[in-house]
C-alpha positions in Angstrom: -58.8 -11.6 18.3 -56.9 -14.2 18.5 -56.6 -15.2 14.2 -55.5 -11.7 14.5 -52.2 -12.5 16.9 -51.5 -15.2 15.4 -51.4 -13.5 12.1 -49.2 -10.6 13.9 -46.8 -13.6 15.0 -47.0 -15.5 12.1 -46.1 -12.1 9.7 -43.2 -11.1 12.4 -41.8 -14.6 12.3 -41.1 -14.4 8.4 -40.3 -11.1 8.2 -37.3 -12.1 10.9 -36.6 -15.0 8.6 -36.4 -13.2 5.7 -33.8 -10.8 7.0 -31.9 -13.6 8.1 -31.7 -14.8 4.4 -31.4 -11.9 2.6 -28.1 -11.0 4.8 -25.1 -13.9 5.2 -21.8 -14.3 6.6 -19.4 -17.2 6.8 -15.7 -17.4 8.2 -14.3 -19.8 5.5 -11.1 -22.5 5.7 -8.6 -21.4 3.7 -9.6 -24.1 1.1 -13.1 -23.6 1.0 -12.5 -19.7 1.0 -10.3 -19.8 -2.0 -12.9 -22.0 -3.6 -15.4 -19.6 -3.2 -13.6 -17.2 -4.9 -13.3 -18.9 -7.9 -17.2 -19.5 -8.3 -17.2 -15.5 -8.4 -16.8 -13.7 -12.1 -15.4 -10.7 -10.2 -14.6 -11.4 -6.3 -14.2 -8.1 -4.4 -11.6 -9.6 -2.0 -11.0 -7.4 0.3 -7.5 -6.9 2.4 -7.8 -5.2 5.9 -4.3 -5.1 6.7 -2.0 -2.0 6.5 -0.5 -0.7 3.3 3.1 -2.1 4.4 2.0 -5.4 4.9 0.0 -5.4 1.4 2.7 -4.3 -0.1 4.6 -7.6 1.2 2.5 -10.4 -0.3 -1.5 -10.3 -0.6 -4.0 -12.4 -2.4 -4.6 -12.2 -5.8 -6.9 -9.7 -7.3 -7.4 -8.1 -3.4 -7.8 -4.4 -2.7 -6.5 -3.4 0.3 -8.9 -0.9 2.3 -6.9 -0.9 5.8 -9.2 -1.3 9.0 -7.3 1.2 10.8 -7.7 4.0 8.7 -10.5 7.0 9.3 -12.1 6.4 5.8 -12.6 2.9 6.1 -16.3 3.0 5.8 -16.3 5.5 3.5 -13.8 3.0 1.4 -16.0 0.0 1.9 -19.3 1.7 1.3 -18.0 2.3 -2.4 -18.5 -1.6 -3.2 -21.0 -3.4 -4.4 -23.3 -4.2 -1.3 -25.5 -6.9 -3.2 -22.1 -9.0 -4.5 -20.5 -11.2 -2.1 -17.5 -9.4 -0.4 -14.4 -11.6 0.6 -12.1 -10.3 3.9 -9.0 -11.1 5.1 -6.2 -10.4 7.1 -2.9 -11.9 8.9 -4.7 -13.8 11.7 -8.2 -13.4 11.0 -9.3 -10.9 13.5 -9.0 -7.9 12.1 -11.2 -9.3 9.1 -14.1 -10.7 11.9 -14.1 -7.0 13.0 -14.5 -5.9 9.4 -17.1 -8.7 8.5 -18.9 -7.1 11.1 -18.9 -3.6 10.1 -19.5 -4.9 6.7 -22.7 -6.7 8.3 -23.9 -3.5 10.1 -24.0 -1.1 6.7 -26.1 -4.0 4.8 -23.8 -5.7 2.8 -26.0 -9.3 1.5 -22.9 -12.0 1.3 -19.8 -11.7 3.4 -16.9 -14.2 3.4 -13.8 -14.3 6.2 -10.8 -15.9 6.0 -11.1 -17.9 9.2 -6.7 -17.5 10.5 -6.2 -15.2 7.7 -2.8 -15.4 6.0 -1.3 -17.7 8.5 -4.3 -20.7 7.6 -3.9 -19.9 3.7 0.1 -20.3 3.7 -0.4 -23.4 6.1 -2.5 -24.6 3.4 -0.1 -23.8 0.8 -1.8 -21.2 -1.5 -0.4 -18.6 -3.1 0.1 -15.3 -2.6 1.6 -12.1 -5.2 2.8 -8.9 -4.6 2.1 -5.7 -7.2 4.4 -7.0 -9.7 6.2 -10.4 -8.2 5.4 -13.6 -7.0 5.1 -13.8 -3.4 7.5 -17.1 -4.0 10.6 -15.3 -4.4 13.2 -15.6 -1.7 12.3 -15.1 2.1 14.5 -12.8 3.5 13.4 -13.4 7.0 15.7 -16.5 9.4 16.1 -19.5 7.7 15.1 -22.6 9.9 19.2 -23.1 10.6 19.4 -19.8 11.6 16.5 -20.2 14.1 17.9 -23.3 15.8 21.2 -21.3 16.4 19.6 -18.9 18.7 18.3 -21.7 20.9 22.0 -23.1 21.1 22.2 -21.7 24.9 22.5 -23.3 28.5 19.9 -20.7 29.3 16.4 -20.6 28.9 15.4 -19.3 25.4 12.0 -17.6 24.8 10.9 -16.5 21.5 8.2 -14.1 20.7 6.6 -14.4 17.7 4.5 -10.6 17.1 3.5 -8.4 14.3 3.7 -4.5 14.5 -0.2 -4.4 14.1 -1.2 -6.6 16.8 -2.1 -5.1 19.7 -1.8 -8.2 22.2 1.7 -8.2 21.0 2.5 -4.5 22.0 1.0 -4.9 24.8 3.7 -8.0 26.2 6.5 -6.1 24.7 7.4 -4.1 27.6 7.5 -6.1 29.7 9.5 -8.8 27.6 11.9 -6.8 27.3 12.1 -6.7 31.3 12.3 -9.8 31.8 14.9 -9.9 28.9 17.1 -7.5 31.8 15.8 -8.9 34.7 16.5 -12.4 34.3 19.3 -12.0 31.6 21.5 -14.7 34.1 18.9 -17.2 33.2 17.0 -16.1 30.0 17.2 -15.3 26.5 14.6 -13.3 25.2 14.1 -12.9 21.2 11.5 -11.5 19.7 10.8 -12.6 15.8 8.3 -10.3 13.0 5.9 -13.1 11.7 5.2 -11.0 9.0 9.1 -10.4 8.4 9.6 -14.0 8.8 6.9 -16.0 6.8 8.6 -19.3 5.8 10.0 -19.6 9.3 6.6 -18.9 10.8 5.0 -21.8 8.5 8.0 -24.1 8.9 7.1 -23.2 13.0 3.2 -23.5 12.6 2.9 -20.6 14.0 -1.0 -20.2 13.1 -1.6 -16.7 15.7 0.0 -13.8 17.3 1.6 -13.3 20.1 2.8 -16.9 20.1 5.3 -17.7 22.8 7.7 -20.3 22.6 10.2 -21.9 25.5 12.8 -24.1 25.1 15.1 -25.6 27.4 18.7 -27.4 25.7 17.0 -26.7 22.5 13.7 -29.0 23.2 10.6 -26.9 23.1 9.2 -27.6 26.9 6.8 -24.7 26.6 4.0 -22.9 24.2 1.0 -20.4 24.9 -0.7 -18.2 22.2 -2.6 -15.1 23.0 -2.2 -12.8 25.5 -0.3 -13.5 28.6 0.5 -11.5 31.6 3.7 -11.1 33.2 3.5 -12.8 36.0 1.8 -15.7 34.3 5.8 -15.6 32.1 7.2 -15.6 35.2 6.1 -18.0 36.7 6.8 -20.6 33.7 9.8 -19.5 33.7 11.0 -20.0 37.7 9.4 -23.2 37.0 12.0 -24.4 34.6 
């Protein structure tokens, strides 16, 4: 009775461990994902983000099968589920989300881009559009251009969002409340990360919503992530 448990345990044990081994999933540094890549013949790298922001700058050689659509799934179950599978988006959680769907319909070997595009152009690697290098010019503010808006006796707080976040839409009403209600003592501007790439690196602005306070044009001020209102607030009556 008992050599019989323990042979019930024993075979439970390794079946567990060999499910564990079979299936794997990393989130990868920038460095170490792009690496990775290269040991692959054919990486399917896989871009979650929407078509528009594809269509900006991507990796190379990625597909992009946008997490937000219906047929997602029904995209993603048309790869190869036993060679490894590479996701990434801007910030790196809309490609956790997908690692994870990716995970529940069997998939063997799953990379993420731990920060997504924001930890890869930190990093300095490149990126490419359809038919251009992503290295032509930035049409976004220029550095000088930034420092101008924060040429104010009033306080200046700058929003740094994307149109796909959700955190960020969320803060954008009532932003642009405070932007009336305290327009004798603040300055609210609100700045497209993905419109504004080389200001966002030159910034280190590494996730979204990002909010940044200066006072006389010294940054006294900087939270990322969601914040409530009267959390704002009450930065702001402090300075």
């Amino acid at each position: 009775m008992k050599k019989s448990l323990f042979l019930s345990c024993f075979l439970l044990v390794l079946s567990f461990s060999t499910t564990l081994s079979a299936q794997s999933s990393s989130n990868l540094n920038a460095t170490s994902f792009s690496a990775k890549i290269k040991q692959i013949p054919i990486a399917q790298i896989i871009d979650v983000r929407t078509p528009g922001e594809f269509m900006q700058s991507h990796i190379e050689n990625a597909i992009n099968i946008n997490i937000s659509s219906n047929d997602f799934q029904q995209k993603i179950a048309n790869l190869n589920k036993n060679k490894a599978v590479f996701v990434y988006c801007l910030s790196g959680s809309r490609s956790s989300y997908a690692m994870n769907i990716l995970k529940s319909m069997g998939f063997k070997e799953i990379y993420n881009l731990a920060g997504g595009l924001m930890q890869w152009r930190a990093a300095n690697m490149s990126e490419t559009t359809d038919n251009t290098s992503s290295k032509q010019p930035d049409k976004g503010l220029t550095m000088a251009q930034y420092r101008a808006l924060l040429n104010s006796d009033k306080l200046v707080l700058v929003d740094f969002y994307a149109e796909w976040c959700a955190p960020c839409k969320k803060m954008k009403p009532y932003l642009d409340e405070i932007s009336l209600e305290m327009k004798d003592k603040v300055i609210v501007k609100r700045i497209d990360a993905d419109a504004n790439k080389v200001l966002a690196k030159e910034l280190r602005v590494d996730a979204l919503p990002i909010l940044l306070l200066y006072k006389g044009n010294k940054l006294v001020w900087t939270y990322k992530g969601y914040i409530s209102k009267e959390e704002v607030l009450k930065k702001l009556k402090m300075n």
